[in-house]
PARO-446993 format. One line per field, with one value per residue (C-alpha): residue number from 1; residue in one letter; x, z, y. Coordinates in steps of 0.25 Angstrom, whole numbers, plus 5000, padded with zeros to 4 digits. Example, Ala and Ser with C-alpha at 12.3 -4.5 7.8 and 13.67 -1.06 7.14 Angstrom:
BEGIN
resi [1 | 2]
resn [a | s]
c1 [5049 | 5055]
c3 [5031 | 5029]
c2 [4982 | 4996]
END
This chain:
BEGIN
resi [1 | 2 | 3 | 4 | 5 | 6 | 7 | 8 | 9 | 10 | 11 | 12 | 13 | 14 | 15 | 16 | 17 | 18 | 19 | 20 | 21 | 22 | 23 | 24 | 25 | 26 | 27 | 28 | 29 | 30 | 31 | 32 | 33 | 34 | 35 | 36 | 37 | 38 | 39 | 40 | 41 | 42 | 43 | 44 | 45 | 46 | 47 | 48 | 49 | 50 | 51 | 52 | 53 | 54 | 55 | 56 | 57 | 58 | 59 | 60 | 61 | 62 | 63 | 64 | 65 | 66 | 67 | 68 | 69 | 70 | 71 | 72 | 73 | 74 | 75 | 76 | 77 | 78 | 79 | 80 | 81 | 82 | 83 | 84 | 85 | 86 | 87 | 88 | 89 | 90 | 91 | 92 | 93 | 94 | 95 | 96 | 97 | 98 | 99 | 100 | 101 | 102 | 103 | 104 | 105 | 106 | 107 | 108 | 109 | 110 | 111 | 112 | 113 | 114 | 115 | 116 | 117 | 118 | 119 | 120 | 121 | 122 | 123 | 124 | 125 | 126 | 127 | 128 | 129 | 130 | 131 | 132 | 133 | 134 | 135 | 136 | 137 | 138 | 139 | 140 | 141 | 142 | 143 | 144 | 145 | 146 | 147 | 148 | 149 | 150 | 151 | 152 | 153 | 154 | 155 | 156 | 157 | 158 | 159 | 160 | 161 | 162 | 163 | 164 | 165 | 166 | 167 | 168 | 169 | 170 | 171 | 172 | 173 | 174 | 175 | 176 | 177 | 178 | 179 | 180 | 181 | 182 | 183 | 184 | 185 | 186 | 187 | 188 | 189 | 190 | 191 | 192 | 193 | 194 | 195 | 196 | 197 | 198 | 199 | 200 | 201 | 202 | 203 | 204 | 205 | 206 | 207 | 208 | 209 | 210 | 211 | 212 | 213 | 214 | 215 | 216 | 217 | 218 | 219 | 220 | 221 | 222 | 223 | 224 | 225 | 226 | 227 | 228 | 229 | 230 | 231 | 232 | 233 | 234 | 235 | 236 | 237 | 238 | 239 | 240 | 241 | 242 | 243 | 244 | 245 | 246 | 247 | 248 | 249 | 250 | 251 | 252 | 253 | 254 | 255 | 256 | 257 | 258 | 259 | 260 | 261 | 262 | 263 | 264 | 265 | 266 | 267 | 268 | 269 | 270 | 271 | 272 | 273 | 274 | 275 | 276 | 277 | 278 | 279 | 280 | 281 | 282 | 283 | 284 | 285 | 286 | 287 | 288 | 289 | 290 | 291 | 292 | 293 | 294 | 295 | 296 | 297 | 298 | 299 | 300 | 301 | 302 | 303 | 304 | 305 | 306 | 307 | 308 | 309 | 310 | 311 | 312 | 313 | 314 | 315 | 316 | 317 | 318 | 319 | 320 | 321 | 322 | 323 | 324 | 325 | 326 | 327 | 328 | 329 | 330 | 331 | 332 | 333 | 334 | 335 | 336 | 337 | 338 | 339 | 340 | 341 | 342 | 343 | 344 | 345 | 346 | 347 | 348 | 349 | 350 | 351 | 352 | 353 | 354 | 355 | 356 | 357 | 358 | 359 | 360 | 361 | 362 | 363 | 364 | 365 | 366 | 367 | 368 | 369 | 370 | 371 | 372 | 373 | 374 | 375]
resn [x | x | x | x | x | x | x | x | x | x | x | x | x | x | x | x | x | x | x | x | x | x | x | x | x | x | x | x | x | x | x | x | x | x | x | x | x | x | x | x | x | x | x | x | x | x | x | x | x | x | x | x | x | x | x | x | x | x | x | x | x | x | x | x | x | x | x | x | x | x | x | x | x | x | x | x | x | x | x | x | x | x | x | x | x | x | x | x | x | x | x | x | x | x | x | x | x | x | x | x | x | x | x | x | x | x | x | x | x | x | x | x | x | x | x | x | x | x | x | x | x | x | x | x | x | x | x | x | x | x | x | x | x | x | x | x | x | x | x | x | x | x | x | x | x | x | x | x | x | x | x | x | x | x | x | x | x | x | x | x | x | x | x | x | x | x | x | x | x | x | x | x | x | x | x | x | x | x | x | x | x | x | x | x | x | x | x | x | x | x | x | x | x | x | x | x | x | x | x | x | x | x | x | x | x | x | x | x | x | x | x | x | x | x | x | x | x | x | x | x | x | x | x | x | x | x | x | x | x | x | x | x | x | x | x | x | x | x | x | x | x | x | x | x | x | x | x | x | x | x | x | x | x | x | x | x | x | x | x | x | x | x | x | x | x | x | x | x | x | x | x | x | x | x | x | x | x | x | x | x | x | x | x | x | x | x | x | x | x | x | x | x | x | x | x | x | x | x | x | x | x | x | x | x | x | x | x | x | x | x | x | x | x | x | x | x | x | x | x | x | x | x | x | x | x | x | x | x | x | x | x | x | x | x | x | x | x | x | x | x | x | x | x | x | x | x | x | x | x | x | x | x | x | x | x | x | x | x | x | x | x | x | x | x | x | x | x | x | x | x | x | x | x | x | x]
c1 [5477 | 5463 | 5455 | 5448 | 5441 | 5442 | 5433 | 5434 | 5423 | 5424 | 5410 | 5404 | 5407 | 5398 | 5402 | 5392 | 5386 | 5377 | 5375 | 5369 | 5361 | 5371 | 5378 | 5390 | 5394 | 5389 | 5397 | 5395 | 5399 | 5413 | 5414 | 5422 | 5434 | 5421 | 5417 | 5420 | 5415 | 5408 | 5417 | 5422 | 5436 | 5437 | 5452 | 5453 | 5466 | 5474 | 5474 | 5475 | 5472 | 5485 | 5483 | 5492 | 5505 | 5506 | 5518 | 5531 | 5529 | 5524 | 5509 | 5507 | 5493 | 5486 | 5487 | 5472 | 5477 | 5488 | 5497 | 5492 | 5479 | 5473 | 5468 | 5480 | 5480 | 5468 | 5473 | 5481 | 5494 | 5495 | 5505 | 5501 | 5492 | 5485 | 5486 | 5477 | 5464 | 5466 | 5477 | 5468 | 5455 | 5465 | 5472 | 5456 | 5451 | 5443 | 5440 | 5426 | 5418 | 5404 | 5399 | 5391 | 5377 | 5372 | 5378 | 5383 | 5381 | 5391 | 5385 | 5397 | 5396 | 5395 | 5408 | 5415 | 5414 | 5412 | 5421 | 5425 | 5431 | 5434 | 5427 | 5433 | 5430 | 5438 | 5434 | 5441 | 5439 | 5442 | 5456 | 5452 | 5443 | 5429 | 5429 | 5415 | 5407 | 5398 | 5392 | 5377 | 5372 | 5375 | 5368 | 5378 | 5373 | 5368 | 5383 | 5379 | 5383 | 5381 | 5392 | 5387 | 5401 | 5397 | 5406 | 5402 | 5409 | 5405 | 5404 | 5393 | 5384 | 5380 | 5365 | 5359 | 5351 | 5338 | 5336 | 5341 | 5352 | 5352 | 5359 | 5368 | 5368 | 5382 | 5390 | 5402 | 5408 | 5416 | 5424 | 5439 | 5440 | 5452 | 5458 | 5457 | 5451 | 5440 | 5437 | 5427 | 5421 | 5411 | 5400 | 5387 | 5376 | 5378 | 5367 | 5356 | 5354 | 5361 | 5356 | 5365 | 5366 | 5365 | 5355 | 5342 | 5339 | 5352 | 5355 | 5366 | 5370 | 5380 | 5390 | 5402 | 5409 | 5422 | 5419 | 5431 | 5436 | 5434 | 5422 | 5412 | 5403 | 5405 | 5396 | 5389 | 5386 | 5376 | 5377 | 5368 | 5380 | 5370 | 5373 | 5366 | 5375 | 5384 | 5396 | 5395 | 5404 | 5409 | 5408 | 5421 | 5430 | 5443 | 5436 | 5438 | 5431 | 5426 | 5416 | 5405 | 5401 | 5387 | 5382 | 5371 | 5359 | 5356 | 5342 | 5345 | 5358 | 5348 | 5339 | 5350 | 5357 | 5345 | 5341 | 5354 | 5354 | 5341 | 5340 | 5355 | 5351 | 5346 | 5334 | 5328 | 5314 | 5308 | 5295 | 5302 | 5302 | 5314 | 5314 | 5315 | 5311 | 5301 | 5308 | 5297 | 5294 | 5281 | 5278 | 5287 | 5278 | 5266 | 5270 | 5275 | 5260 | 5255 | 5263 | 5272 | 5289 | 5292 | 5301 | 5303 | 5295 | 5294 | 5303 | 5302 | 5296 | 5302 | 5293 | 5289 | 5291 | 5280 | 5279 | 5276 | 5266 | 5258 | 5258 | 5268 | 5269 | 5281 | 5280 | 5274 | 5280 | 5283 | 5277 | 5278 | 5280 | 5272 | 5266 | 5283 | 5284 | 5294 | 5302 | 5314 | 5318 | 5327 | 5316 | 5309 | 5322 | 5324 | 5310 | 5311 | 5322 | 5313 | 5306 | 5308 | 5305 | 5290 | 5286 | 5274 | 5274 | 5264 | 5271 | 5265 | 5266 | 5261 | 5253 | 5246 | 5240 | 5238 | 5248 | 5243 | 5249 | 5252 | 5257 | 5269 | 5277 | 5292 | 5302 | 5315 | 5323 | 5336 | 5350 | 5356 | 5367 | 5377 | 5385 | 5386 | 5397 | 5407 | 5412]
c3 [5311 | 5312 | 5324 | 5330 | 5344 | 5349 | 5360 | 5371 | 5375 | 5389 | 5390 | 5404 | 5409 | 5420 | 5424 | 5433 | 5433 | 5427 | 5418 | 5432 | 5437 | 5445 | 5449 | 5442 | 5449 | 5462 | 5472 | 5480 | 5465 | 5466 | 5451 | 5445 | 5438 | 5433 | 5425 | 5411 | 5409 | 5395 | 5392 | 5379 | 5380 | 5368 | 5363 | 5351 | 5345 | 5333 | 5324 | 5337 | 5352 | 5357 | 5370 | 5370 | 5379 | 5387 | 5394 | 5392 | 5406 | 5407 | 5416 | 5421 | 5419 | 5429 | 5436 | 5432 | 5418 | 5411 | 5401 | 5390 | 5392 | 5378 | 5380 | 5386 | 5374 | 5379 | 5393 | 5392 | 5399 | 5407 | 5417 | 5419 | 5431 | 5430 | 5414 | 5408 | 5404 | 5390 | 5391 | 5397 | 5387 | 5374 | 5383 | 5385 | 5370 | 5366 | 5378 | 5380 | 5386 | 5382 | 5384 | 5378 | 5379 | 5370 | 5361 | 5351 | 5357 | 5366 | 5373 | 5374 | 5373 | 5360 | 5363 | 5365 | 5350 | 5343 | 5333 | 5330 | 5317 | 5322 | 5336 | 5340 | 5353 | 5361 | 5372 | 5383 | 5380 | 5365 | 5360 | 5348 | 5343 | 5339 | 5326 | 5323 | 5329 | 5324 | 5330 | 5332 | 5335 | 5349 | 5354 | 5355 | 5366 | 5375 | 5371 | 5370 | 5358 | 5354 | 5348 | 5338 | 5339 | 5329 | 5332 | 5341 | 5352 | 5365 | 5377 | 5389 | 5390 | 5398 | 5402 | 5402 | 5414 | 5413 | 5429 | 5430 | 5441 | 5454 | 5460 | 5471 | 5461 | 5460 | 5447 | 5438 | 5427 | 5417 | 5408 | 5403 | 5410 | 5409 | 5400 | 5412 | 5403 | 5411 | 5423 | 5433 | 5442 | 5453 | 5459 | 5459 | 5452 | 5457 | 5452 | 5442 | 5434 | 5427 | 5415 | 5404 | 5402 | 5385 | 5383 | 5390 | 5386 | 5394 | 5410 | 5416 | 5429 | 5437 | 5443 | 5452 | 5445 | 5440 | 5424 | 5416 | 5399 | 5395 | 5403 | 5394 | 5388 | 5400 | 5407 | 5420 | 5427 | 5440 | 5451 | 5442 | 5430 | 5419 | 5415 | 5421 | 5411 | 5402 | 5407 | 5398 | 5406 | 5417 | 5422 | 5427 | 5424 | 5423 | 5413 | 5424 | 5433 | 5445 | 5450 | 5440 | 5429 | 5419 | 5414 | 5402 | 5411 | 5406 | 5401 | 5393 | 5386 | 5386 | 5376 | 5369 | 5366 | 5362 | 5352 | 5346 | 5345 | 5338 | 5330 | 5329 | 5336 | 5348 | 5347 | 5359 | 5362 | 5368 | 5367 | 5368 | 5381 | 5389 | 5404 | 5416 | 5432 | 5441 | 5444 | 5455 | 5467 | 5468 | 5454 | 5462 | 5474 | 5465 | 5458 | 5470 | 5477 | 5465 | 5467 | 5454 | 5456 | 5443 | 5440 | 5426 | 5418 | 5405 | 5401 | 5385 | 5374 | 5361 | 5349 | 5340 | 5349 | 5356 | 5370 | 5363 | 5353 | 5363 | 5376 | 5386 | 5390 | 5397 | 5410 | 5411 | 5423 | 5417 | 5426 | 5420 | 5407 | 5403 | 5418 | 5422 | 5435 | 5430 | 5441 | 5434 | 5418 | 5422 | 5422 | 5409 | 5401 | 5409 | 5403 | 5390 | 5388 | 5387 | 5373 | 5361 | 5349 | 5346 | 5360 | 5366 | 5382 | 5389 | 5400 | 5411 | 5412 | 5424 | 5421 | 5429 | 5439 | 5433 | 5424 | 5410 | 5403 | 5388 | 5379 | 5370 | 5358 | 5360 | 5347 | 5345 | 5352 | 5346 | 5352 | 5358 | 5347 | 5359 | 5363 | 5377 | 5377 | 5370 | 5361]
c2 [5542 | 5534 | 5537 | 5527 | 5524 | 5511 | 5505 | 5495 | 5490 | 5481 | 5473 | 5467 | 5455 | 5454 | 5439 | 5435 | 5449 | 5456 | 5442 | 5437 | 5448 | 5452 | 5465 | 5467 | 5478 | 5478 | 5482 | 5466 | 5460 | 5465 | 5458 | 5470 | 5462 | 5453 | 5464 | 5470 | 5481 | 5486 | 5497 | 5503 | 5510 | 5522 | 5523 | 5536 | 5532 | 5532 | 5517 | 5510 | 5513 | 5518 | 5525 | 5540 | 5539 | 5549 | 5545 | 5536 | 5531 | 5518 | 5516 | 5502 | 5497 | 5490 | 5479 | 5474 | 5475 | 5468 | 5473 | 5464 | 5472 | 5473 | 5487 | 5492 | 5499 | 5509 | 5511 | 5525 | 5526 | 5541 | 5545 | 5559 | 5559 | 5573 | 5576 | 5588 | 5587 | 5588 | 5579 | 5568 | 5571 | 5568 | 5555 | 5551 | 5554 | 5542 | 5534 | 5531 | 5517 | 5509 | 5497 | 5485 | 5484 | 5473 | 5463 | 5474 | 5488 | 5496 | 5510 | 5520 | 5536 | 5544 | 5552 | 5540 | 5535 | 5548 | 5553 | 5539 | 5533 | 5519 | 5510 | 5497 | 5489 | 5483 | 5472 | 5467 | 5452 | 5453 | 5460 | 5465 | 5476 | 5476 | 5485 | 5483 | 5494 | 5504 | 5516 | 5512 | 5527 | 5537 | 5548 | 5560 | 5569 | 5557 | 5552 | 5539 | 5528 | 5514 | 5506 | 5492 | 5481 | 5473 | 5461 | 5448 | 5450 | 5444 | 5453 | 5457 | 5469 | 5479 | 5482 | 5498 | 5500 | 5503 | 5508 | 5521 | 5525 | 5531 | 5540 | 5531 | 5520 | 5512 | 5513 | 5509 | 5515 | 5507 | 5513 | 5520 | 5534 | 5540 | 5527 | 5518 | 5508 | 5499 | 5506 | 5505 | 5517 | 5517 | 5528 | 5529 | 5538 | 5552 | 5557 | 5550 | 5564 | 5573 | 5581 | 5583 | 5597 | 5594 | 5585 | 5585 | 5569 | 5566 | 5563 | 5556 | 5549 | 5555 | 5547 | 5546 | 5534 | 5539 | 5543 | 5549 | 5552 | 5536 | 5531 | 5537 | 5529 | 5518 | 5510 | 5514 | 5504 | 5501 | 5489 | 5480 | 5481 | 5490 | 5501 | 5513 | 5523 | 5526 | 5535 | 5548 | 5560 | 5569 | 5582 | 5586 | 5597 | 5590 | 5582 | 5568 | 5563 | 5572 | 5565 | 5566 | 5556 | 5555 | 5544 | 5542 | 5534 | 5520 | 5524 | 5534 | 5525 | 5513 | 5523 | 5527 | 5515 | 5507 | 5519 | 5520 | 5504 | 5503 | 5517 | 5519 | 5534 | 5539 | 5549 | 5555 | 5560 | 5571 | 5582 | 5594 | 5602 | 5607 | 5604 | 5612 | 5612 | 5618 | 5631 | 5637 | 5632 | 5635 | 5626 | 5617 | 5614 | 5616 | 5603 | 5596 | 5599 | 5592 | 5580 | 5583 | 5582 | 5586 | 5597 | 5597 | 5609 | 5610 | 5623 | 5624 | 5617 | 5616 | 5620 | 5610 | 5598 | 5589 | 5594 | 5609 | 5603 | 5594 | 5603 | 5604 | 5618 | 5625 | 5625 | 5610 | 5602 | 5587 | 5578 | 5564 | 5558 | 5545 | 5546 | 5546 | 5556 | 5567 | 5573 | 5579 | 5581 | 5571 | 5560 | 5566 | 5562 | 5548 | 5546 | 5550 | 5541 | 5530 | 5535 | 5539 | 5549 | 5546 | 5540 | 5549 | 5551 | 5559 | 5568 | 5575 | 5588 | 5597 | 5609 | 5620 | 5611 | 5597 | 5586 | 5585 | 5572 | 5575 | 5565 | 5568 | 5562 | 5561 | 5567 | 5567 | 5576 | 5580 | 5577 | 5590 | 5593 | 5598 | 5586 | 5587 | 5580 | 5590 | 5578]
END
């Protein structure tokens, strides 16, 4: 049978909203059933989307939703309240969520459309699908895609923050977990960074809105309605939610999305040197008697690349890069999210007993060929 993923996309309606400078999503707007939001539901099926029974018993939808519902269809009847994990990963195979950004371009996760023969979107207002779409380009292991529709069809937009977020902020995540189709969670940032333990060019926010299988690639979405990140994964040994949900920061998706759009790839920069922290004390409060809070040394250089050929050294703490104060690795990645292949910077680097500024052209830093995301 031919496979084919099909893909809803839901876009924002922000109805006095976001279209008037307003907050969407603030907790005093209360304008929830005002909102639709810009999700993209992934169905794997067979010719045509046809959820998997799983049981002759028949399970009442909800009351919000009305029988003639159109995408009925997506929404995956299961009466067993505690099935296996396995069970539940083959029920969820194929969900996924994205969003609109501009007039023809919608922002989902690479895992969500890989290993695809066939993409159609599906939009609330209009009943049929949109078979028009191409794969404008994705970055793999930042798991990050863009979809072209190449229809006229009317629908809103949502806006990638530029601000990063903070920890306490409020958030909402929009998407399909567990094939409940168009659903709302809200936390708050838990922790603004978390290193990905496969690619060093990578960080993500931590948060406690509920994200499960079928949210990925969903918006997530601060008070002012942008979106601050794009949902990725969990961590959690039962493969559900536990507590613990990543999201892709805004700036880094901004870069990413913008490159792909105009280069159709997404190629990122760096000098090569690998990253540690201060490890004695007494290095420690040497720094901090000079006024310096970095952390971050310069543990290894990689022959061949710039840092080696103009003159960081092992052992150099990174102090700043284009007069930028570095505290942790954390903020030299932030910042070198903002350049590209061929930029120069001048990075300061603190050695002996005095910073020396040395200015340094950025490369092309290959991809890390292991997908951190098993897929």
């Amino acid at each position: 049978m031919f496979r084919h993923i099909v893909i809803i996309i839901w876009t924002m309606a922000f109805c006095g909203g976001l279209l008037t400078g307003q907050s969407a999503f603030g907790h005093e707007s209360k304008n929830w059933k005002d909102v639709s939001t810009a999700l993209v539901l992934v169905f794997q099926s067979q010719d045509k989307p046809q959820p998997e029974i799983h049981s002759d018993e028949e399970i009442p939808l909800p009351e919000e939703l009305p029988p003639s519902n159109r995408f009925d269809k997506f929404l995956e009847p299961n009466t067993n309240q505690n099935p296996p994990p396995e069970e539940v990963e083959k029920q969820l195979s194929g969900l996924g969520t994205g969003f609109w950004i501009d007039d023809k371009h919608v922002v989902t996760n690479y895992h969500v459309i890989q290993n695809m023969t066939k993409i159609e979107l599906w939009m609330p207002h209009y009943p049929f699908p949109l078979k028009d779409v191409t794969v404008v380009g994705f970055d793999k292991s930042i798991d990050l895609a863009v979809l072209k529709v190449n229809t006229d069809i009317e629908h809103d937009s949502l806006k990638l923050a530029t601000e990063r977020a903070n920890v306490g902020d409020h958030v909402y995540a929009y998407g399909h977990g567990l094939s409940l189709a168009w659903s709302l969670t809200v936390g708050v940032i838990s922790n603004d960074y978390r290193q990905s333990p496969q690619d060093s060019f990578v960080q993500y926010y931590q948060t406690d809105a509920v994200i499960n299988p079928g949210n990925s690639g969903g918006p997530l979405i601060n008070d002012e309605g942008e979106v601050i990140g794009v949902n990725v994964l969990i961590m959690s040994p039962t493969r559900f939610y536990i507590g613990y949900g990543y999201s892709i920061p805004s700036p880094l998706v901004k870069r990413v999305v913008e490159r792909i759009i105009n280069t159709g790839s997404h190629k990122r920069p760096g000098i090569g040197i690998q990253l540690g922290t201060v490890e004695d004390e007494e290095t420690y409060k040497i720094l901090l008697q000079n006024n310096i809070e970095s952390i971050v040394v310069i543990k290894d250089l990689i022959s061949g690349m710039p840092a080696e050929d103009f003159g960081i050294k092992r052992g150099d703490i990174v102090v700043s890069i284009n007069e930028t104060p570095v505290v942790t690795s954390g903020d030299i990645i932030e910042t070198l999210w903002g350049f590209d292949p061929g930029d120069m910077i001048k990075l300061g680097v603190y050695r002996g007993d005095e910073i020396i500024y040395i200015e340094i052209p950025l490369v092309e830093i290959p991809a890390p060929t292991i997908n951190p995301f098993g897929r």
